[in-house]
N, C-alpha and C positions, 0 to 999 in steps of 0.2 A: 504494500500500500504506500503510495507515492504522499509526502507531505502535504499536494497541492488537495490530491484528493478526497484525504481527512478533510481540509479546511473545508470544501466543497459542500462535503456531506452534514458537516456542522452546518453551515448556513443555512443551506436547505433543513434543515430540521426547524435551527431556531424562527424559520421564519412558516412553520410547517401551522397550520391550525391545532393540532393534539399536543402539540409541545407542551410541557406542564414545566414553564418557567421557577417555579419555586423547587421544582428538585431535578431540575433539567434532566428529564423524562421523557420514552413514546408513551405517551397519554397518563394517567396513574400511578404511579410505581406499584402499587396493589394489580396490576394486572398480570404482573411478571409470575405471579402465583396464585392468582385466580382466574380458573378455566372459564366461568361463567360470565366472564365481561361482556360489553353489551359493543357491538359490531359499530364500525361508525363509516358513514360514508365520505369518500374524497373524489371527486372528480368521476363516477360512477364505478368506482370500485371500492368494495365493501371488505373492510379488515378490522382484525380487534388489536388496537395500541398494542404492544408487548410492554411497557412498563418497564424495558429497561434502560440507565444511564446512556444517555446520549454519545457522551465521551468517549464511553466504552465499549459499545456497540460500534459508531461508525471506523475504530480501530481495524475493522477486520475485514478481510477479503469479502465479504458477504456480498451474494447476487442482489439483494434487493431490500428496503427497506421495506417496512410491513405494506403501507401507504402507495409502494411501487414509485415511490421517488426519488430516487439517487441512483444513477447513470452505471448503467451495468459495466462492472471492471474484468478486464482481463488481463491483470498484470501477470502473469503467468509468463506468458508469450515475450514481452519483454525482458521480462528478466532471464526466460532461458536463452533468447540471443545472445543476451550482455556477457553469461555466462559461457556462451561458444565461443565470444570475439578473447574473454578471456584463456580460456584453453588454447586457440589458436594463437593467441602473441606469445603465450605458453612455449608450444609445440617449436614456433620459430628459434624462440630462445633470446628475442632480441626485442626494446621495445625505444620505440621512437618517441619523439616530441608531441605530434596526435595521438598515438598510444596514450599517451597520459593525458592528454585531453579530455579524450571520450570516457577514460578509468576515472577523469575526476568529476565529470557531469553526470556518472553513475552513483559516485560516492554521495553526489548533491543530492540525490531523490533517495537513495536507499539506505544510506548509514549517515551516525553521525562522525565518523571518524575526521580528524584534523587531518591535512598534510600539506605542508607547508610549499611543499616540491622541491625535488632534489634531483644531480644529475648523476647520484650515486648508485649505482647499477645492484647493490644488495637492497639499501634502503627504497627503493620505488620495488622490487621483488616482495619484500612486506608488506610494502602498502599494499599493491597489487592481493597479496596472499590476503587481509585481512578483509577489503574488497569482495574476495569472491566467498569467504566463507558468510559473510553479510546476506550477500544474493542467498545465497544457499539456504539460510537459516528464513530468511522471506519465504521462499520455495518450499520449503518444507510448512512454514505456516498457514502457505495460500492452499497445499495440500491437505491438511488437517485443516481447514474450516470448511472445503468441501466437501472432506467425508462426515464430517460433522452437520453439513447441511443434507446431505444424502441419509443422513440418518436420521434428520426430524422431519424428514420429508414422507419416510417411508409409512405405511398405513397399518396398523399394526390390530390386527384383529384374531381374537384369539382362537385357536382349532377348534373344534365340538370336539369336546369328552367322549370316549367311546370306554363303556363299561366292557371289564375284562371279562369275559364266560369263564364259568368255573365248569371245568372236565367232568364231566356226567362219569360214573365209574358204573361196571357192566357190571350185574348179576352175576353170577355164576350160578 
């Protein structure tokens, strides 16, 4: 999740109509644990607030806000480029003056790492290294909040019960 993008997804909250300004909230904070909320309409689509912290919620790769208002992300795709350009300056063995340009407009969206820049051939190797374990760690988060979303997405209804027969035992 890119820095610009948070900001984004704030805004569009705080200016959302269920925003609950006094505990900066989707809708209630009591909704977050109660099933029985009551449905609200936006723009003719019908959802129930989730009640959770605004903050904290638009942190995550998440497809959509309840409302269906905040712009579908797929930082995915991005970052596994970023991470092939780095493997391939890798593989070269050798990294240029663009090379660190592009490694450091990467660092701007995805980490907060400092780096000063240097034209010392171990020190930019670290940078570079801390860089990609960054992406990686994003990647793996944008991965776990999909399977996380794949899993409250799923419908979960329980088998019918099927009573066990007990073994009739024969005469003799």
């Amino acid at each position: 999740m890119t820095k610009e993008n948070y900001a984004a997804r704030i805004e569009i909250c705080n200016n959302c109509e269920v925003f609950n300004t006094r505990y900066k909230t989707c809708g209630p904070p009591t909704n977050a644990i109660n099933p029985f909320a009551k449905p609200t309409e936006l723009n003719g689509h019908l959802f129930k607030p989730c009640g959770c912290p605004i903050d904290h919620l638009a942190m995550y790769a998440v497809k959509d806000c309840p409302a269906k208002k905040w712009p579908i992300l797929d930082d995915r795709l991005v970052i596994e480029n970023m991470l092939a350009f780095i493997e391939a300056m890798k593989r070269k063995n050798q990294v240029t003056s663009q090379d660190m340009k592009v490694i450091g407009e990467m660092r701007k969206k995805y980490t907060n790492l400092n780096y000063p820049g240097t034209s010392c051939g171990p020190c930019a190797k670290k940078y570079v290294d801390e860089v990609e374990q960054r992406l990686l760690s994003e990647l793996t988060k944008l991965e776990s909040a999909q399977a996380l979303i794949e899993l409250t997405n799923l419908e979960l209804t329980p088998e019918p019960i099927q009573k066990k027969r007990k073994a009739k035992r024969k005469k003799l």
